[in-house]
Each structure stands twice: as structure tokens, then as C-alpha cells.
N, C-alpha and C positions, 0 to 999 in steps of 0.2 A: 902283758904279752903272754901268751899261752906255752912259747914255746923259749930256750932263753937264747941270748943274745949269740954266743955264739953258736947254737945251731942255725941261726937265722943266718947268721953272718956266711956259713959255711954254704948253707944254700943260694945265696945270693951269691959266692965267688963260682960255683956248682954252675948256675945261671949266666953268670956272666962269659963262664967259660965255654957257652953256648950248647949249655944241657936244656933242653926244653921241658923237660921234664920236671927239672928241679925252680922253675917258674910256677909249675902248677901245684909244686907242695909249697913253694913260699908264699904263696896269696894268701889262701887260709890263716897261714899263720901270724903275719903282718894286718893284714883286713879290718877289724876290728877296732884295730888299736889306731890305724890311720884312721876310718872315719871317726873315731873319737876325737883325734886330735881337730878333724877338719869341725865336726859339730863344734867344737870349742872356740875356735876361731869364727866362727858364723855366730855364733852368741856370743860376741863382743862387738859384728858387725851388723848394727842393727841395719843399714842404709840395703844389706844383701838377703832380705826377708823371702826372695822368692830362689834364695836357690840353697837346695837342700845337700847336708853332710855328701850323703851318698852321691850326688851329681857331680861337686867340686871335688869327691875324690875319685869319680870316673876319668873325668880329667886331667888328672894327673897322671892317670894309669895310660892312658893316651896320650900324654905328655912322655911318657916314660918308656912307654913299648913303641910308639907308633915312630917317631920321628926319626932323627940320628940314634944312636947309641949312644948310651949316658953310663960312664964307668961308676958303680959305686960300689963301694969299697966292703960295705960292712954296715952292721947294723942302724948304730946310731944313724952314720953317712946315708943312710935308704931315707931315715925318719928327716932328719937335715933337708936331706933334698925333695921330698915329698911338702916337709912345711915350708920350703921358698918358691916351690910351683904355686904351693897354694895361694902363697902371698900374693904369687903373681898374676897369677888369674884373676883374684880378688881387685887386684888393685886395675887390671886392664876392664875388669866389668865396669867399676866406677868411672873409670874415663868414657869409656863406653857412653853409659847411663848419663853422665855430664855433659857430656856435647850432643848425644841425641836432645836431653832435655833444652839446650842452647840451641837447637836448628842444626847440628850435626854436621851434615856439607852443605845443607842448605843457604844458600844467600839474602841476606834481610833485603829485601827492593821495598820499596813505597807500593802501597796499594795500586796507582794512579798510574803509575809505572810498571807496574806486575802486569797491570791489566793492558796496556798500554792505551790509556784511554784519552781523550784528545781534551781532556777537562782541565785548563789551567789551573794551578793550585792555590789560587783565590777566586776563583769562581763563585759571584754569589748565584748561590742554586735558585733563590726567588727571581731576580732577575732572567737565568737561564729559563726557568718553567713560564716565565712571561715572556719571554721572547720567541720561544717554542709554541707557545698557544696559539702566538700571533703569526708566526709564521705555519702554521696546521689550518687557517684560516684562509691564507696566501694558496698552497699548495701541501695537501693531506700525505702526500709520497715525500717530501724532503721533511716534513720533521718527523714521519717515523722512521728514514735515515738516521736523523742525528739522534734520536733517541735509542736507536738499535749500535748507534756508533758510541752516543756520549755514555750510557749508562748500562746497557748491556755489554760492549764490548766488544762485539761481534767484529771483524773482518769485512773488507766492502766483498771479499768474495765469498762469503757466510749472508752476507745479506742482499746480494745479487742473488743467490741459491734462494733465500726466504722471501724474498719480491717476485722469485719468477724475472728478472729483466737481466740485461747486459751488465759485466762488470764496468763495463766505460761509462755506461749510462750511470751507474751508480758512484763512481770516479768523478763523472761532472759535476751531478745534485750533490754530493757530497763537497766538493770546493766550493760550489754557490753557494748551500745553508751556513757553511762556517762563513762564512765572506759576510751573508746576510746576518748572522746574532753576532759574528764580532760589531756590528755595525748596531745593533739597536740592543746591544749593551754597555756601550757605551754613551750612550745617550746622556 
């Protein structure tokens, strides 16, 4: 520290006692010595590679000026509470980092389900493309329904919009084709 402990101490009581002033001669003199301590702590955390001294000691300084007011007392008590911000920054980034890397708030759903797609979950797909061929033979408008239903995904009112026809229209042919390949997949 450039300057010693109790002139530091004296500016911080200076500060506290809501001199502004004596904020902007304590930075200088603390500054240093905090990003050292925070650089020191980051090279032991190797999992926090992307965030540098100088950043996690912005935040602290943001931590410290921005929020409530935070009494502190004196030197050491600055450093004390400058090193358990940091800790805890630190430690809310990795929780952070943990559950984004987990799906965060995201919800795990099944693919089939995500998509909501009307494929039962033993669907053998050879059978389904044979029964689809065979019904594209029958009538060329209901299995590219059920193809725009089973495998793309789409919406009957997404594929009412891409046929060009009625949503009812597509509401019908869509209950016949399932009606029709539950029936000739069973076979």
C-alpha cells in the first residue's frame, strides 16, 4: 500500500462521514492493492478465465458505492470486506456458469414432446414411410399433411397457410390419415 494504514483508515472514516471528497483521494490509494488481491484470487480460480482483476474489482466498487451503505470501519475492515465481495461475486458467477451450463431455467421435455408431434414413441419409422407412400398413392394432399404434421411439425393452422385450404379442411384429412396409417400399421 502506497500510503499507510492509518491514513487510509482516516480517509475512509473522512468518507464515511460523507466527505466526497475524501472518496476520491482513497481510490488511488487502496486501488492497486485491491486489484492485486482480486488478480490473486482469479489465479487460483482457474474455472473464472474470462473475467479479469480489474472487472471483479469494478464490482465491488459497485458493490460498495452503489447499493446501501456499507459502514467500514478502517483499513484492514475495507480490504476484509472488498475480499468477501469478491468471494462472492465469484462464487454467484459459478452458480451462474453451473446451471446455464445445466439448462438454467430451461425445462428438459422430450424431443417428441417439445415438438409436439403426434409420433408415438415406438414408431417404427420404416413401417410409418410405407404407409405414407401408400397412402401419397391413395390421395397426394393427406400425406403431405401427415408429413408436414408427423415430421416437420407444423401446426394444422401453419399448414392450412402452406396448402392454401381451410383450417377445417385440414382438421378432417388430418383425422382420416391418422385413422388411415394407425390402421395399416398395424397390419
Amino acid at each position: 500500500m502506497s500510503a499507510t494504514s492509518s491514513e487510509v483508515t482516516q480517509l475512509i472514516r473522512q468518507w464515511q462521514a460523507g466527505e466526497a471528497d475524501a472518496l476520491d483521494r482513497l481510490l488511488p490509494l487502496v486501488y492497486a492493492d485491491l486489484r492485486a488481491m482480486a488478480a490473486r484470487l482469479l489465479a487460483r480460480e482457474n474455472r473464472q478465465a474470462t473475467l479479469q482483476p480489474t472487472a471483479l474489482l469494478h464490482d465491488v466498487f459497485v458493490r460498495l458505492l452503489g447499493g446501501g451503505r456499507v459502514d467500514i470501519e478502517s483499513s484492514a475492515h475495507l480490504f476484509n470486506t472488498a475480499g468477501r465481495m469478491m468471494r462472492h461475486i465469484l462464487v454467484d458467477r459459478a452458480r451462474e456458469a453451473g446451471a446455464e451450463k445445466r439448462g438454467g431455467d430451461w425445462q428438459r421435455v422430450d424431443l417428441v414432446d417439445a415438438l409436439q408431434l403426434p409420433i408415438p414413441e415406438r414408431t417404427h419409422l420404416g413401417l410409418l414411410d410405407e404407409a405414407i407412400d401408400e397412402l401419397e398413392q391413395i390421395d397426394a394432399r393427406l400425406a403431405r399433411i401427415v408429413e408436414l404434421r408427423y415430421f416437420v411439425g407444423l401446426s394444422v393452422a401453419a399448414i392450412a397457410r402452406i396448402m392454401d385450404v381451410d383450417k377445417r379442411t385440414i382438421y378432417r384429412d388430418w383425422a382420416f390419415a391418422r385413422a388411415w396409417l394407425g390402421r395399416h400399421m398395424q397390419r
